[in-house]
FILUM-171653 format. One record per residue: residue number from 1; residue in three letters; x, y, z of N, C-alpha, C, O in turn. Coordinates in Angstrom, 1 decimal. Last residue first. Layout:
N
     i    aa     n.c1     n.c2     n.c3    ca.c1    ca.c2    ca.c3     c.c1     c.c2     c.c3     o.c1     o.c2     o.c3
   NUM   Ala        X        Y        Z        X        Y        Z        X        Y        Z        X        Y        Z
...
***
This chain:
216
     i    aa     n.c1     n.c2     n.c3    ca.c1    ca.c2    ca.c3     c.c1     c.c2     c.c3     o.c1     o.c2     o.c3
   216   Unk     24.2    -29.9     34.6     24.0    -29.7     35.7     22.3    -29.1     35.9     21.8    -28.7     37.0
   215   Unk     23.3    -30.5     31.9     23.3    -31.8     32.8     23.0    -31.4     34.3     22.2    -32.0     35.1
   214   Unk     23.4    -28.7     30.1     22.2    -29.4     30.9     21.9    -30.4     31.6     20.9    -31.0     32.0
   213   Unk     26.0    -27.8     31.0     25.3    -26.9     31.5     23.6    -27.7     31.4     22.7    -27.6     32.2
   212   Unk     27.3    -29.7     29.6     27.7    -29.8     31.0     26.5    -28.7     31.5     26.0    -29.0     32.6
   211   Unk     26.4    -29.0     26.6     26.1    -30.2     27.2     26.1    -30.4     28.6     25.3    -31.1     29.2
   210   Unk     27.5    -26.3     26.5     26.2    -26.7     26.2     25.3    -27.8     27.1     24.3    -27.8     27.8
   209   Unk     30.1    -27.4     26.4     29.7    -26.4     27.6     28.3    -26.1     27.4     27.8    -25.5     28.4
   208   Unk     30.5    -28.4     23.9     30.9    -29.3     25.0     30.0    -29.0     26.4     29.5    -29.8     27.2
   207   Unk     29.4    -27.2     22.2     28.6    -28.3     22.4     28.7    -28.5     23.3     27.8    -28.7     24.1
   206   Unk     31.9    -24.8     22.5     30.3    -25.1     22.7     29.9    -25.6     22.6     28.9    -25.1     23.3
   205   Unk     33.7    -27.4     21.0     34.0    -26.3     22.8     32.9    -26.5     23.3     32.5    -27.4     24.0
   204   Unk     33.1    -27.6     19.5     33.1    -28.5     19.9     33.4    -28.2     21.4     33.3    -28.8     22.5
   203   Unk     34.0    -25.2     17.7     32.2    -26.0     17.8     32.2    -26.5     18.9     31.5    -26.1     19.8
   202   Unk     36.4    -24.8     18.5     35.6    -24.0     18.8     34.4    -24.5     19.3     33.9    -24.5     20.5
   201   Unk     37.2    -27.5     16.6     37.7    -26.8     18.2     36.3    -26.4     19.0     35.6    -27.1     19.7
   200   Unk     36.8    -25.9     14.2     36.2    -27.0     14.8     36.5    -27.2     16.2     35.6    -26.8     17.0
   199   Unk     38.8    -23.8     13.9     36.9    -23.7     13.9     36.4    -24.8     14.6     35.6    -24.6     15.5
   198   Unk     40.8    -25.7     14.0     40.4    -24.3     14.8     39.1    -24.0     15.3     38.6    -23.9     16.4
   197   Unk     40.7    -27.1     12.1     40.9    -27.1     13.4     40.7    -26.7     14.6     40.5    -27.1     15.7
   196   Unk     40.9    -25.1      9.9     39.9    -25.5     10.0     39.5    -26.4     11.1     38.3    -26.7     11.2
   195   Unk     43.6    -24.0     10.1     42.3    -23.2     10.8     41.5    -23.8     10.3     40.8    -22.9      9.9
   194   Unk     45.3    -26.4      9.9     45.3    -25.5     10.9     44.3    -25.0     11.3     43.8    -25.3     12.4
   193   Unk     44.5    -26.5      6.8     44.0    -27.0      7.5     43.7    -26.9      9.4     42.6    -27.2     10.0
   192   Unk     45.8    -23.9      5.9     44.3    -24.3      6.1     43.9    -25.2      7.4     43.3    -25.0      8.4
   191   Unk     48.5    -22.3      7.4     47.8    -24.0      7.0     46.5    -23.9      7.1     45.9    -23.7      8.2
   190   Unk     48.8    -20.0      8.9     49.2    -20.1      7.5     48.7    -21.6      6.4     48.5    -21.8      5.2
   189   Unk     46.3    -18.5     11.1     47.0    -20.1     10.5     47.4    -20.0      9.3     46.5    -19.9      8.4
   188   Unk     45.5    -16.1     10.9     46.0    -16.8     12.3     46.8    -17.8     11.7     48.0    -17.8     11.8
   187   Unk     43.3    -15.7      8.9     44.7    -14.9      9.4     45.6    -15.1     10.0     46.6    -14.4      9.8
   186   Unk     42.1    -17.9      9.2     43.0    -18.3      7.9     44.1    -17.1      8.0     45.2    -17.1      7.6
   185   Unk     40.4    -16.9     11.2     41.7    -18.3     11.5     42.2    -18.1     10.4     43.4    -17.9     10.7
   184   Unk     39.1    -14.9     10.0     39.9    -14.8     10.8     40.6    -15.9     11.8     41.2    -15.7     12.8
   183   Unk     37.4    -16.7      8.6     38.5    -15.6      7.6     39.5    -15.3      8.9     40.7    -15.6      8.7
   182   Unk     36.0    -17.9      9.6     37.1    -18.9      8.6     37.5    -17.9      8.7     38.7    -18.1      9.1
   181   Unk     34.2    -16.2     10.8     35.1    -16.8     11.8     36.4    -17.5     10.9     37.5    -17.7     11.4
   180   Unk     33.1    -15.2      8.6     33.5    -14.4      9.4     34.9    -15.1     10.3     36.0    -14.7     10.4
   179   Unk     31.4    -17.6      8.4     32.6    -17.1      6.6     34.0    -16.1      7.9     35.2    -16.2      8.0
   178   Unk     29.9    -17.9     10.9     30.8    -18.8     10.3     32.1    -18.4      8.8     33.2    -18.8      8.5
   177   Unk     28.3    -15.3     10.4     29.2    -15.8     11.4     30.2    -16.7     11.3     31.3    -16.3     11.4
   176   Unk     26.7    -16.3      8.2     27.9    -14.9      7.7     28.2    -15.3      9.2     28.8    -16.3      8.8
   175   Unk     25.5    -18.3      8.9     26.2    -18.3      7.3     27.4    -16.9      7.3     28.4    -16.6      6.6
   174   Unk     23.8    -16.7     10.7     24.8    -18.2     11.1     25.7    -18.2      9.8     26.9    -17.9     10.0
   173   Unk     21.9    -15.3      9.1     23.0    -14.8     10.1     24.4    -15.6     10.5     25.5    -15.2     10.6
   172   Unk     21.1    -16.9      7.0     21.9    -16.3      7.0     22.8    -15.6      7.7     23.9    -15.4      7.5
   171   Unk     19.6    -18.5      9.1     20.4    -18.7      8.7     21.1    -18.2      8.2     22.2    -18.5      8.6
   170   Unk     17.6    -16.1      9.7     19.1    -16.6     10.7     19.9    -17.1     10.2     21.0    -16.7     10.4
   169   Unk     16.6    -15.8      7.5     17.8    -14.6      7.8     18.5    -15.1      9.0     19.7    -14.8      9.3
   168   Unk     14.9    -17.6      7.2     15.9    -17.7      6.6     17.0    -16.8      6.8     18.1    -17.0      6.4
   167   Unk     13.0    -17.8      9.5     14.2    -18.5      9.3     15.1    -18.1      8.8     16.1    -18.0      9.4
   166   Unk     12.2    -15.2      8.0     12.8    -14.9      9.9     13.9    -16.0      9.9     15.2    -15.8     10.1
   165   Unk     10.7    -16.7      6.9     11.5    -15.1      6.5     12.3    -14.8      7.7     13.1    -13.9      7.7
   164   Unk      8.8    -18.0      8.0     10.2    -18.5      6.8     10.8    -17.5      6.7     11.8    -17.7      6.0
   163   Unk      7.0    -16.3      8.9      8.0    -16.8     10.2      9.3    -17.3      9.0     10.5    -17.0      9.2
   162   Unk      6.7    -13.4      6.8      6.3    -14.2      7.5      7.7    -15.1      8.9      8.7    -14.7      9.4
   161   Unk      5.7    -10.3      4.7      7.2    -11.1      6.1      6.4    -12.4      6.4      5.2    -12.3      6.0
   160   Unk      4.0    -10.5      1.9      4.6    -10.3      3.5      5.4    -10.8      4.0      5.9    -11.9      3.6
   159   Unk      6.0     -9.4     -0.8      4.2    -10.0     -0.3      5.3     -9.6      1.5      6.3     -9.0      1.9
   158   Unk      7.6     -8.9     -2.6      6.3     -8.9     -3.4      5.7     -9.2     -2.2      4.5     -9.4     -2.4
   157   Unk     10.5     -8.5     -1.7      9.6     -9.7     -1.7      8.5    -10.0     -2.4      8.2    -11.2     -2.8
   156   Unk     10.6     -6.0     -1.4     11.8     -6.5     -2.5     11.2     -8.4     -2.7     11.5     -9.2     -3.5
   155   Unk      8.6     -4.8      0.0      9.1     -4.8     -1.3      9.8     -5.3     -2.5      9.8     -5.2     -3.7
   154   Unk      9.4     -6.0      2.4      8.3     -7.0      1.7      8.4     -6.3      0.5      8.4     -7.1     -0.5
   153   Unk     12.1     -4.4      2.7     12.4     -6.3      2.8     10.5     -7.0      1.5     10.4     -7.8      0.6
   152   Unk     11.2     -2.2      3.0     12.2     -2.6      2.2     12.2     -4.5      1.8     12.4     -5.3      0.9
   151   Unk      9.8     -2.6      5.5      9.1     -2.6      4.7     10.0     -2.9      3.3      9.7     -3.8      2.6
   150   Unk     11.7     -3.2      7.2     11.0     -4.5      6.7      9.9     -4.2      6.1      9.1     -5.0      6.0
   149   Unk     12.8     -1.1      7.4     13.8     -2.6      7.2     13.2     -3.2      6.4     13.6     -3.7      5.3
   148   Unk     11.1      0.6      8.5     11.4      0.6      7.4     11.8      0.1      6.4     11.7      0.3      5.2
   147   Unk      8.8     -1.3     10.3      9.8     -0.8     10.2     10.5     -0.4      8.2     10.3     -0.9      7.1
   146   Unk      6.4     -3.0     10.0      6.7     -2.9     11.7      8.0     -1.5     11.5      8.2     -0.8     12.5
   145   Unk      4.2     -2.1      7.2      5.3     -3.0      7.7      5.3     -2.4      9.4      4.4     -1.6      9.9
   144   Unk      2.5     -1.9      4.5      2.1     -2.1      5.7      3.8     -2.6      6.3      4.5     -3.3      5.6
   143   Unk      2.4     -0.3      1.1      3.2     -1.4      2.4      3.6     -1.0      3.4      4.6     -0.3      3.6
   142   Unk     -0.1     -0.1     -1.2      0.3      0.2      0.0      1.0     -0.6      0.9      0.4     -1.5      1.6
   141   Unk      0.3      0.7     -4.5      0.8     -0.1     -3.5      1.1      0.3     -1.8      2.1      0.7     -1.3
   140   Unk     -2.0      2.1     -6.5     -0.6      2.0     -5.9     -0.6      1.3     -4.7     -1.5      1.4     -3.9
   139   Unk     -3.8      2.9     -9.6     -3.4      1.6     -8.8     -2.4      1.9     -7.9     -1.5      2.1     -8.6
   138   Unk     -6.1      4.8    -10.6     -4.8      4.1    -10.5     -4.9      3.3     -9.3     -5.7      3.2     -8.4
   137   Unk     -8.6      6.3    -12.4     -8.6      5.6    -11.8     -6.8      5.0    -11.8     -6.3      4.8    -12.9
   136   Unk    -10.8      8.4    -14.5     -9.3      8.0    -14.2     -9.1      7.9    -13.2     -9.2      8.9    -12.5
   135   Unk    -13.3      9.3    -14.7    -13.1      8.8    -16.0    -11.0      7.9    -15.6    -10.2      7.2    -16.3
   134   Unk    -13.7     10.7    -12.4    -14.7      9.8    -12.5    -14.2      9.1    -13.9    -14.9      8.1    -14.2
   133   Unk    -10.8     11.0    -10.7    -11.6     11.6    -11.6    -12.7     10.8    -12.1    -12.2      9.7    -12.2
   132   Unk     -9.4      9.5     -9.4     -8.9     11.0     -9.6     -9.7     11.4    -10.3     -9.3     12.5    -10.7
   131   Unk     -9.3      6.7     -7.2    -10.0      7.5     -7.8     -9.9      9.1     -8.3    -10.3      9.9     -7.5
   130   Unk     -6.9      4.5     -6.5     -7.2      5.7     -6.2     -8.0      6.3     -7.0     -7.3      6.4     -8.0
   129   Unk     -7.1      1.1     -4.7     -7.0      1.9     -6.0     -7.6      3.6     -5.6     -8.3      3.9     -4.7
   128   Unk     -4.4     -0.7     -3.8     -5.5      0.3     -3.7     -5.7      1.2     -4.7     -4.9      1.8     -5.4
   127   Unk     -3.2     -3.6     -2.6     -3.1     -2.8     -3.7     -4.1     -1.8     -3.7     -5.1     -2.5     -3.6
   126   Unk     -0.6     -3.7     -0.3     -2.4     -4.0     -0.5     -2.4     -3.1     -1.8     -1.8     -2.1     -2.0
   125   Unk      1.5     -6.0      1.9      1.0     -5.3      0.9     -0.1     -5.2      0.1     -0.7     -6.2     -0.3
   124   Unk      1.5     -5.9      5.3      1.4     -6.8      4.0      1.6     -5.7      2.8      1.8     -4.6      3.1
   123   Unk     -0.1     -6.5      8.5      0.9     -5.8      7.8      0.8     -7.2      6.3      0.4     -8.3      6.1
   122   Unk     -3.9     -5.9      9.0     -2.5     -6.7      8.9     -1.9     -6.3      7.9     -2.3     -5.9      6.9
   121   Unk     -5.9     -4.9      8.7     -5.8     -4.6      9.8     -4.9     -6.3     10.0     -5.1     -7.3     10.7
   120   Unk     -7.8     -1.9      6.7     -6.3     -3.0      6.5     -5.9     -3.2      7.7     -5.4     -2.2      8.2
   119   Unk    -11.4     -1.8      6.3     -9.9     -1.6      6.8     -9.2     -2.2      6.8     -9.5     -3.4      6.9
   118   Unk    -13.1     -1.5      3.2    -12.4     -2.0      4.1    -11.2     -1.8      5.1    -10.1     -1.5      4.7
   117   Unk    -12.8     -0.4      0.4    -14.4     -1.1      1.1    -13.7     -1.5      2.6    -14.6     -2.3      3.1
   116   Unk    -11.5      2.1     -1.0    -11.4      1.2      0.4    -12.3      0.9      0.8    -12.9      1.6      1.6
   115   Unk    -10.7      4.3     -2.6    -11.3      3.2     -2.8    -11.4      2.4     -1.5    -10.2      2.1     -1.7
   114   Unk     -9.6      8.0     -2.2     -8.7      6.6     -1.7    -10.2      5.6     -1.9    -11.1      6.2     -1.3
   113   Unk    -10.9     10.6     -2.5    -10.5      9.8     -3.6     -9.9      8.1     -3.5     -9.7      7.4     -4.4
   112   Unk    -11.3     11.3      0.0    -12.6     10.8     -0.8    -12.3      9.8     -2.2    -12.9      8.9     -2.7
   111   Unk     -9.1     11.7      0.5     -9.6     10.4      1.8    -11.0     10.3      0.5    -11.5      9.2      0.2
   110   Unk     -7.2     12.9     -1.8     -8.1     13.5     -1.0     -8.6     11.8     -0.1     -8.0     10.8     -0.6
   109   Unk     -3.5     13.8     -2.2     -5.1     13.2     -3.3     -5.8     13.1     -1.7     -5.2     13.2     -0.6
   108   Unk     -0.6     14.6     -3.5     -1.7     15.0     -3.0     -3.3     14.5     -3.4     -4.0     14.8     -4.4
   107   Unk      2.7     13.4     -3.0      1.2     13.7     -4.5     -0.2     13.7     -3.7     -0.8     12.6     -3.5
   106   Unk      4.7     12.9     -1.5      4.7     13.8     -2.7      3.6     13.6     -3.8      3.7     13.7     -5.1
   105   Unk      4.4     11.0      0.7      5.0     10.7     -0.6      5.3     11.6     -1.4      6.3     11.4     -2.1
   104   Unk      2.0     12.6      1.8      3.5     12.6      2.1      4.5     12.3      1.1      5.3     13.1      0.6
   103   Unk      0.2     11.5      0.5      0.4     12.9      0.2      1.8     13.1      0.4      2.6     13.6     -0.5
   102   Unk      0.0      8.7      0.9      0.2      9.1     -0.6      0.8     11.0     -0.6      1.6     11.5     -1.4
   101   Unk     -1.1      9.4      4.0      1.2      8.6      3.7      1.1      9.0      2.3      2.2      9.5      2.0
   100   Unk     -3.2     10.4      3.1     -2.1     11.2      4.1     -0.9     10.2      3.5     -0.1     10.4      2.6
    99   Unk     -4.2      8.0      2.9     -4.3      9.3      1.6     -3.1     10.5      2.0     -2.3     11.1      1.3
    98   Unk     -4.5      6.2      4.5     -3.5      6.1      3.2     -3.3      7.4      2.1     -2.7      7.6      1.1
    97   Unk     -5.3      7.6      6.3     -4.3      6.9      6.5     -4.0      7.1      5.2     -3.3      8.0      4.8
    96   Unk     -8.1      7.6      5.4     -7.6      8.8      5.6     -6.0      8.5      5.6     -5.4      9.3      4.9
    95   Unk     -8.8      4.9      4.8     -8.6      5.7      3.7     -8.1      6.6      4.1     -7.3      7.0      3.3
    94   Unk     -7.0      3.0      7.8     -8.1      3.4      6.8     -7.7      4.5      5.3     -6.5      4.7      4.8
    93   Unk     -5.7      0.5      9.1     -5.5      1.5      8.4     -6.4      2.0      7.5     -6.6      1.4      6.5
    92   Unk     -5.6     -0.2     13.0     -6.1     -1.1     11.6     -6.0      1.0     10.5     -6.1      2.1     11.0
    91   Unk     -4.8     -2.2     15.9     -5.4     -1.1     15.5     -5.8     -1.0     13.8     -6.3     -2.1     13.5
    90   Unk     -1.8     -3.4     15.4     -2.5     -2.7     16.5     -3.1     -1.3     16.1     -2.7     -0.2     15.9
    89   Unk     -2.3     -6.3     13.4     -1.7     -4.6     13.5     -2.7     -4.2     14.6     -3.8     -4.6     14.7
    88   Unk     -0.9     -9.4     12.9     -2.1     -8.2     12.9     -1.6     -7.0     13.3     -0.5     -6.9     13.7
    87   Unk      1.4    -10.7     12.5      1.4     -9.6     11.7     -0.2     -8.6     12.2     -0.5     -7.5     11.8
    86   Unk      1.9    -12.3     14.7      1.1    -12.9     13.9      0.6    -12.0     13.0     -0.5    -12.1     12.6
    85   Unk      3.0    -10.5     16.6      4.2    -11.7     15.8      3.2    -12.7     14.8      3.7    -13.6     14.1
    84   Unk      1.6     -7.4     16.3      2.1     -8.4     16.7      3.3     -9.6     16.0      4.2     -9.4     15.1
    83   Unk      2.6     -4.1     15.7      1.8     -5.2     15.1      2.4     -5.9     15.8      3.6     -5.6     16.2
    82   Unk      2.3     -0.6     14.6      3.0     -1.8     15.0      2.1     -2.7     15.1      1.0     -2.5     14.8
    81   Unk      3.9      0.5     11.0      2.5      0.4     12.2      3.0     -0.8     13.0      3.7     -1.7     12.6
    80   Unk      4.6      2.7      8.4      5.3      2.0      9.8      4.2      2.1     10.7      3.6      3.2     11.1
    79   Unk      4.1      2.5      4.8      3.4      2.8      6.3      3.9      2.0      7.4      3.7      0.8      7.4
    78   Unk      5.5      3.4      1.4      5.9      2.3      3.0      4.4      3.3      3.8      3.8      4.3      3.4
    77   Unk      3.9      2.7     -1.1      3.9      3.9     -0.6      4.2      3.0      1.2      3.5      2.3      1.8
    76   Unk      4.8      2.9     -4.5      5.1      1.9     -3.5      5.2      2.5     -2.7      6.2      3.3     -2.8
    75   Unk      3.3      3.7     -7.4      4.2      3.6     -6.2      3.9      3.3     -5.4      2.7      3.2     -5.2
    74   Unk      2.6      2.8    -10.0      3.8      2.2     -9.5      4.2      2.6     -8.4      5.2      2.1     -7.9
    73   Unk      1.5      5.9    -10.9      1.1      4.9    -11.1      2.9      3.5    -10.7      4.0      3.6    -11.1
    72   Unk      1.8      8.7     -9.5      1.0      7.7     -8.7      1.3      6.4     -9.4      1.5      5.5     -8.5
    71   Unk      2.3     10.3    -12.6      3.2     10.3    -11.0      2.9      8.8     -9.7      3.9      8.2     -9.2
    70   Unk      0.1      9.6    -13.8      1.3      9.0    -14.0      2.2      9.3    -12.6      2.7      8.5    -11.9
    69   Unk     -2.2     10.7    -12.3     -1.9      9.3    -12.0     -1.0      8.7    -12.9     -1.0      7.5    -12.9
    68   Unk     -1.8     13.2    -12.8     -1.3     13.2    -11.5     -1.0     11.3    -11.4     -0.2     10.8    -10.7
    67   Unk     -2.1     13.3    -15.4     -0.9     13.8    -15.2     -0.5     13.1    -13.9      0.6     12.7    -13.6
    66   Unk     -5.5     12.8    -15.3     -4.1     11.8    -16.2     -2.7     12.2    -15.6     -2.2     11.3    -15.0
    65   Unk     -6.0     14.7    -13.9     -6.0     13.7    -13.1     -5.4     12.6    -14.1     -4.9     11.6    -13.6
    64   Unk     -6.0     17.2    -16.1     -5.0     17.1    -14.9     -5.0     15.8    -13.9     -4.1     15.8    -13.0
    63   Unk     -7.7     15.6    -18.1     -6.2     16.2    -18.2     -5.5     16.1    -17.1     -4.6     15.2    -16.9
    62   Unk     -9.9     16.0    -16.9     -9.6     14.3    -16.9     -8.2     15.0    -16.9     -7.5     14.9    -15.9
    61   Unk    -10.0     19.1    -16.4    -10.0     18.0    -15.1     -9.2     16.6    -15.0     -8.5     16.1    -14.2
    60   Unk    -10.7     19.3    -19.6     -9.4     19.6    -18.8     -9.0     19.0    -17.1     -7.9     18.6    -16.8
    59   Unk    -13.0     17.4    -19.6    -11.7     17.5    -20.4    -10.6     17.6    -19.8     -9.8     16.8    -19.5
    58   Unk    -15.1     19.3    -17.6    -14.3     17.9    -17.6    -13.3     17.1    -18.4    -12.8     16.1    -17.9
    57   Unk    -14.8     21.4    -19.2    -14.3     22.0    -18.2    -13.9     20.0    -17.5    -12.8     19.6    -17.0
    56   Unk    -16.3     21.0    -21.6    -15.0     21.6    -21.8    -13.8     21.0    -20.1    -12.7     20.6    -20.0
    55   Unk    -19.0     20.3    -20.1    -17.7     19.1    -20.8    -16.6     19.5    -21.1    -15.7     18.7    -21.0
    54   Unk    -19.3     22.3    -19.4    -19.5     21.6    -18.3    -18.5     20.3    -19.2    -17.5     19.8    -18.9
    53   Unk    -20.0     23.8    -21.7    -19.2     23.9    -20.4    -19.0     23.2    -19.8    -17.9     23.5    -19.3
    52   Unk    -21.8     22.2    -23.0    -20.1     22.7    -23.3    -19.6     22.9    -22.8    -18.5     22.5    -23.0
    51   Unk    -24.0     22.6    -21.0    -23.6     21.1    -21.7    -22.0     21.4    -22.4    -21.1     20.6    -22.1
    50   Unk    -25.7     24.6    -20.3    -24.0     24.4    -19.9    -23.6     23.5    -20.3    -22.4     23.5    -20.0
    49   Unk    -28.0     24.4    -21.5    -27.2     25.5    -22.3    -26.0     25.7    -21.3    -25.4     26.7    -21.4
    48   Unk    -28.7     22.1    -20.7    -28.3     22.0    -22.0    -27.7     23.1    -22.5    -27.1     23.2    -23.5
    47   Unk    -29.4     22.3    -18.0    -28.0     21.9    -18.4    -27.8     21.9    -19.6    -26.6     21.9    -19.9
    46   Unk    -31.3     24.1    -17.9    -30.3     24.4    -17.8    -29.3     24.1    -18.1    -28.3     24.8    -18.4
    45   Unk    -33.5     21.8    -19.4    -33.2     23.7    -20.5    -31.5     24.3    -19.4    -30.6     24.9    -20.0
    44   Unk    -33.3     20.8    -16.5    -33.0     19.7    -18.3    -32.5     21.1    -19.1    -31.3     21.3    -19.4
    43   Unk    -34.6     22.5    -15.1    -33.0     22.0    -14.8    -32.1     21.3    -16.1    -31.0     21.3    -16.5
    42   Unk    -37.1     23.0    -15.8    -36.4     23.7    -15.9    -34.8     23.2    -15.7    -34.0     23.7    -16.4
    41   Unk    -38.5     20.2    -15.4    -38.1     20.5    -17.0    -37.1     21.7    -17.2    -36.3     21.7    -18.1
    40   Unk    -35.9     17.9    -13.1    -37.0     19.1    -13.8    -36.9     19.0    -15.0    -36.2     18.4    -15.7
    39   Unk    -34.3     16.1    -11.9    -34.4     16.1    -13.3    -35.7     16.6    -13.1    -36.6     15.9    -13.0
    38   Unk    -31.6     17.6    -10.0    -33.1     17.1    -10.2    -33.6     17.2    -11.2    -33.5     18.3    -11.7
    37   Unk    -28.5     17.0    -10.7    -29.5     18.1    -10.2    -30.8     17.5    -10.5    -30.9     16.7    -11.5
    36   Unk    -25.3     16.2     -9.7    -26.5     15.7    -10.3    -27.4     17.3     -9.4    -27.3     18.1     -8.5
    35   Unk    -22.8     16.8     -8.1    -22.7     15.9     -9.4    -23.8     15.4     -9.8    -23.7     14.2    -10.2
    34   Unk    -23.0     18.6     -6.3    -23.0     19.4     -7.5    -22.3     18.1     -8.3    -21.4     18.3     -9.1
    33   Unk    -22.6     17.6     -3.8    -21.2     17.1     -4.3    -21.7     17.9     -5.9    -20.8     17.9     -6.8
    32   Unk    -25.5     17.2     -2.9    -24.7     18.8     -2.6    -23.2     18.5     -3.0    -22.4     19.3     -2.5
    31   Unk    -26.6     15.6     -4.8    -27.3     17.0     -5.2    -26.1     17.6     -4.4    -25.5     18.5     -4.9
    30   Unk    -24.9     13.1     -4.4    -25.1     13.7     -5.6    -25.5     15.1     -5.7    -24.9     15.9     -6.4
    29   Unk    -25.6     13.0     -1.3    -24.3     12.6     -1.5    -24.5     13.6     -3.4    -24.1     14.8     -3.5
    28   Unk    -28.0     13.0      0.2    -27.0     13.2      0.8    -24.9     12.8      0.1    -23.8     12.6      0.6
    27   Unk    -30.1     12.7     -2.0    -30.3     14.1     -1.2    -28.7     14.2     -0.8    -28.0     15.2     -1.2
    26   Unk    -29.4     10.6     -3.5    -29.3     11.7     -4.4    -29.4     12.9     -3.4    -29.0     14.0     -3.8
    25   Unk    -29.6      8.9     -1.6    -28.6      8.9     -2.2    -28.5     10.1     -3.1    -27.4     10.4     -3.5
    24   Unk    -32.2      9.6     -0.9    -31.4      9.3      0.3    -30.3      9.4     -0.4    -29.5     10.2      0.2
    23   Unk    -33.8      8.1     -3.6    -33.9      9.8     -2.7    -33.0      9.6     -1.4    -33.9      9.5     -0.6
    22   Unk    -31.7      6.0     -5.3    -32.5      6.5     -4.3    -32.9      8.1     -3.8    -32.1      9.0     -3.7
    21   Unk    -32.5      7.2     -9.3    -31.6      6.9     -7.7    -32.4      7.1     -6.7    -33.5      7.7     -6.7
    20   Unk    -32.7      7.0    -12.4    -33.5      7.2    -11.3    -32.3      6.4     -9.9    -31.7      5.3     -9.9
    19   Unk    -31.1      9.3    -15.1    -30.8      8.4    -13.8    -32.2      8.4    -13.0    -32.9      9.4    -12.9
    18   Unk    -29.8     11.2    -17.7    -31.2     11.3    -16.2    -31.6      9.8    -15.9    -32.5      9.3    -16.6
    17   Unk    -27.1     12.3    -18.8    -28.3     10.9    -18.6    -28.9     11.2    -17.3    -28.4     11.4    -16.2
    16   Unk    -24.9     14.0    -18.6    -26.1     14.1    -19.0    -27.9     13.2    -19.2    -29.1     13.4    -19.5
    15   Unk    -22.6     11.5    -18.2    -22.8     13.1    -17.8    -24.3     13.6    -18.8    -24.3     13.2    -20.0
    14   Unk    -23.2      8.4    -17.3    -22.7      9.2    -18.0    -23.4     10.7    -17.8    -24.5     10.9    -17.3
    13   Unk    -23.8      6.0    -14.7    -24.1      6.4    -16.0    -23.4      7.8    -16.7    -22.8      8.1    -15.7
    12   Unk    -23.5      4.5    -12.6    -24.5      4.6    -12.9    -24.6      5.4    -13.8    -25.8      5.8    -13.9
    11   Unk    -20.7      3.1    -12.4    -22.4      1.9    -12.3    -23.4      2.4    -12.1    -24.4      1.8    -11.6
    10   Unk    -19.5      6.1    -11.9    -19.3      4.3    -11.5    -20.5      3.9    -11.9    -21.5      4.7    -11.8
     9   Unk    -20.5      8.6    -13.2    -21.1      8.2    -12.3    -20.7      6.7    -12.2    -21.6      5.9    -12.5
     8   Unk    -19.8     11.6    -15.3    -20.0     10.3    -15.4    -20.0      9.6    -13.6    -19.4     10.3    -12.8
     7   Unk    -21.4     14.6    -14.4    -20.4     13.7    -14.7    -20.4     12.2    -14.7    -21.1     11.6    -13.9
     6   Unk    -24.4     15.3    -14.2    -23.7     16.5    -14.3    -21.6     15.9    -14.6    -20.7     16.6    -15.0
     5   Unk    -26.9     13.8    -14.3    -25.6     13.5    -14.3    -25.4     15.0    -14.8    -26.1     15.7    -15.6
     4   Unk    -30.2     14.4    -13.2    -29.3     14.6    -14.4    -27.9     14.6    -13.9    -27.8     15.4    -12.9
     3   Unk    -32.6     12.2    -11.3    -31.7     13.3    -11.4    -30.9     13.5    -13.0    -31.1     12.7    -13.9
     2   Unk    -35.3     10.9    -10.0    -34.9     11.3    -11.0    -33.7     12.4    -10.9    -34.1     13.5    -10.5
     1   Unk    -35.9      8.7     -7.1    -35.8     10.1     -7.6    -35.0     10.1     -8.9    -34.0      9.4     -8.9
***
């Protein structure tokens, strides 16, 4: 089927170019979205005498979807989902999802506007692009996490949590138990050395009652 672009069209052409499209695609998506009309001879004499209009009026449109995708451009939008220990997600995130948590955020854009060949069905970070106008297009960050902790956490990381990540905060944990425990011997013991005695002690306590408990 033959239609007339009434706006430019992804990978299929510009606002007044008469296009051949499927008939299925031009019945159920272009002719009632009023972004194409059947390329008649009457419809061709129509659009030419809205052709200013219709471009004035896409000007001002691109205008207001430039404005909205400086607001949008850079943000990092958290979503709390839960998920197993191998990050898949119970259940999976679509366009409606992401368009809602973007609204939330503070900027309103439509499930039609969200890009998404796919559902997001592990925690992570995903880049998505948002569609505001057939001529303006942005980029924002959607991150997937179990918590807000740990959405903070894949932000400040660029990517996902994984099991190394888990390591490393024990260790950290152990790293701050131990500074923890020096400081409070060195309150106790005016001699370092004293309280490094101490600590050691201690370790050796726990190995000790470690050890008796796998024997028994």
């Amino acid at each position: 089927m033959e239609v007339i672009l009434l706006q430019r069209i992804e990978r299929l052409g510009q606002m007044g170019e008469v296009v051949t499209v499927k008939a299925g695609y031009a019945r159920n998506y272009l002719l009632p979205q009023s972004k194409a009309l059947r390329a008649t001879k009457a419809n061709l004499e129509v659009f030419e005498g809205k052709r200013t209009q219709l471009e004035a009026e896409n000007l001002e449109n691109k205008g207001e979807a430039g404005q909205i995708a400086t607001k949008l451009d850079g943000l990092n939008v958290p979503m709390i989902r839960a998920a197993g220990d191998s990050g898949q997600l119970y259940g999976s995130v679509t366009a409606r999802d992401i368009a809602a948590a973007i609204t939330e955020a503070g900027v309103s854009v439509t499930r039609q506007q969200v890009v998404l060949d796919r559902a997001i069905k592990a925690l992570g970070l995903e880049e998505i692009r948002v569609q505001l106008h057939p001529e303006v297009s942005v980029s924002v960050t959607v991150n997937i996490a179990r918590s807000t902790e740990e959405a903070e956490q894949q932000k400040k990381l660029g990517r996902a949590i994984g099991s190394h990540d888990e390591e490393e905060a024990f260790a950290e944990e152990e790293a701050r138990a131990t500074a923890e425990a020096t400081a409070a011997a060195e309150e106790l013991f005016e001699n370092p050395e004293d309280a490094a005695a101490a600590i050691d002690g201690d370790s050796e306590g726990e190995s000790e009652s470690e050890g008796d408990d796998s024997q028994a």
